[in-house]
C-alpha positions in Angstrom: 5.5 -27.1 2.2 6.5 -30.8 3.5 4.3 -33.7 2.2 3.9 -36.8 3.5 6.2 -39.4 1.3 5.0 -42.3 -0.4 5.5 -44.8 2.4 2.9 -42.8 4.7 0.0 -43.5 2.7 -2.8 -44.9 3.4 -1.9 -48.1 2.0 -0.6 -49.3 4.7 -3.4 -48.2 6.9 -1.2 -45.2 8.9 -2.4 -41.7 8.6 -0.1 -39.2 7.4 1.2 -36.6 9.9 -0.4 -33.4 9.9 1.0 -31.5 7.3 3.3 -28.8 7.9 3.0 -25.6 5.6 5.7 -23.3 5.5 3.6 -19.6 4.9 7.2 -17.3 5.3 7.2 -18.4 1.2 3.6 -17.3 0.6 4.3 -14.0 2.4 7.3 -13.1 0.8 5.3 -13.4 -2.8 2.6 -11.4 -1.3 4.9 -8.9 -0.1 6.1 -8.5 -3.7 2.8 -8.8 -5.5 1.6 -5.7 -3.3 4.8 -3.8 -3.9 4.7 -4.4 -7.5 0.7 -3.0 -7.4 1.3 -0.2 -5.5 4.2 1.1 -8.1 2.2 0.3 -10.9 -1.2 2.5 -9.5 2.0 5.0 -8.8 2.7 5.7 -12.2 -0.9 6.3 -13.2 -2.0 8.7 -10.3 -2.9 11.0 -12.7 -6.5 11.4 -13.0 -7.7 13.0 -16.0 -10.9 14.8 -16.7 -13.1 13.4 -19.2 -16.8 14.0 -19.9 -19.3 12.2 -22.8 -19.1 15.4 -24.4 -15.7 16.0 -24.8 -15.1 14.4 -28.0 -10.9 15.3 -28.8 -9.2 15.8 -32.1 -6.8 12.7 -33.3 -3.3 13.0 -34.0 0.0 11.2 -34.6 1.9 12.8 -32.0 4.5 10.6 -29.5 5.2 12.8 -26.7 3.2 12.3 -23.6 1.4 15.3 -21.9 2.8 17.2 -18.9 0.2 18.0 -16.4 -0.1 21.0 -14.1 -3.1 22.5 -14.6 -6.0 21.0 -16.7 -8.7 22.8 -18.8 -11.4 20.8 -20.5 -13.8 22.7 -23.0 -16.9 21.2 -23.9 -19.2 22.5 -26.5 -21.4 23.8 -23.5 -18.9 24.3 -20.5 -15.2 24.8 -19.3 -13.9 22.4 -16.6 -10.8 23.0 -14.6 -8.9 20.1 -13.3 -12.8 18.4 -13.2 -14.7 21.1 -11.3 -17.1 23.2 -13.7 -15.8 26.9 -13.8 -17.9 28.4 -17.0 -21.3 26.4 -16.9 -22.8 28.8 -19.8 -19.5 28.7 -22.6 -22.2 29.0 -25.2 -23.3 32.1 -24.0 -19.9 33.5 -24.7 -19.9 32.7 -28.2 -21.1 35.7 -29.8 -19.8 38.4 -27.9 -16.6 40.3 -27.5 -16.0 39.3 -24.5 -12.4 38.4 -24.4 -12.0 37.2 -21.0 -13.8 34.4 -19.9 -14.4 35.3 -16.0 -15.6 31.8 -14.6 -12.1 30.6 -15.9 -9.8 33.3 -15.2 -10.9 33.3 -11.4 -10.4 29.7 -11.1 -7.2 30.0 -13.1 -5.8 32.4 -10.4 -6.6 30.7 -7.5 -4.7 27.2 -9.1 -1.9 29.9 -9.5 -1.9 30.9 -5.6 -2.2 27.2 -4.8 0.7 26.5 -6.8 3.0 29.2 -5.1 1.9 28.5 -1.8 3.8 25.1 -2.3 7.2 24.7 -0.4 10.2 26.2 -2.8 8.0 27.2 -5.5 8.1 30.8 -6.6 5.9 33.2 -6.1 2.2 33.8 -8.2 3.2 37.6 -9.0 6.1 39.2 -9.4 6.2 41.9 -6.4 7.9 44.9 -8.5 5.4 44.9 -11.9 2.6 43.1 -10.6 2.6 40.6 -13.4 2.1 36.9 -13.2 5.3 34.8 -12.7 6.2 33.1 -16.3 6.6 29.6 -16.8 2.9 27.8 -15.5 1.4 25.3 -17.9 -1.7 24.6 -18.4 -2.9 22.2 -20.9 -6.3 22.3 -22.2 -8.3 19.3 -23.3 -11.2 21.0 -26.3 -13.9 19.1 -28.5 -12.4 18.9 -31.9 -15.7 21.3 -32.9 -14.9 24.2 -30.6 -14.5 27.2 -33.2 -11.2 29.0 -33.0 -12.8 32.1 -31.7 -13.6 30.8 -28.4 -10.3 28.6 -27.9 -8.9 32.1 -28.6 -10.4 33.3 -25.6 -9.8 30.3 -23.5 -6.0 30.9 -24.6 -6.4 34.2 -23.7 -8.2 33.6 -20.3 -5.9 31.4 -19.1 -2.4 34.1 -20.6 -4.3 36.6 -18.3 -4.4 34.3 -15.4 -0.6 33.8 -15.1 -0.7 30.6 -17.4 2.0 31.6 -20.2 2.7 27.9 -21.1 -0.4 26.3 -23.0 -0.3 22.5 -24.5 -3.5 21.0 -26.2 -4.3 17.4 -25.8 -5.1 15.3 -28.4 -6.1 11.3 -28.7 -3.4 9.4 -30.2 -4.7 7.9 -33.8 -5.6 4.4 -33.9 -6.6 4.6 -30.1 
């Protein structure tokens, strides 16, 4: 930016030349305040599913969640990366039933989805049948979900192909 120096006031009754701003400097820092936003919103594309009435279990733990496949279980429905998949859970919680079938379809089609990717392996192994080892899922439950059903939520989603299982928790003191 150039500014009109001291002598080209209006003191002695000349007007100062129109000023002359120099924008290439203003550009270059919003060039770099827009890079710097778009890395940061980068790191946190990860869009978790939470609902009023998932209310987590607290714990100390440091390591940070890997995400492939989500499962959120509410003390009335399942979720599945955010789109409801058992709307009745309750209804569950008495019977034997030990495969929840809302779940385990949606579970199935996440593990087409996920071999139909470029380079990744196949859902089912063609010579047994059997789901392909090594897909996560990691499942988000109210802290007062009895073990009973996360038992056949674990089992649901063993059935489904999903033979890596993590539970989220909220980190203590947050």
């Amino acid at each position: 930016m150039i500014f009109p120096r001291k002598h080209q006031t209006m003191k002695e009754g000349k007007k100062p030349e129109d000023l002359i701003v120099n924008v290439v400097n203003l550009i270059d820092i919003m060039i770099i305040l827009v890079v710097f936003l778009i890395m940061s919103n980068a790191v946190s594309t990860f869009s978790s599913f939470n609902s009023p009435d998932l209310i987590m279990p607290k714990s100390r733990a440091e390591d940070p969640m890997s995400y492939e496949t989500e499962v959120a279980v509410t003390e009335k429905a399942v979720y599945m990366d955010g789109e409801l998949v058992e709307p009745t859970f309750k209804d569950y919680e008495d019977k034997d039933v030990p495969l929840l079938p809302g779940l385990d379809q949606a579970l199935r089609r996440k593990l087409e989805k996920l071999a139909s990717a470029p380079g990744a392996p196949p859902a089912y192994d063609p010579t047994t049948g059997l789901p392909t080892p090594g897909h996560l899922v990691t499942v988000k439950a109210h802290k007062g979900i009895p073990f009973k059903q996360m038992q056949k939520i674990m089992y649901t989603c063993n059935q489904a192909g999903f033979d890596k299982i993590e539970f989220a928790v909220v980190k203590e003191g947050t």
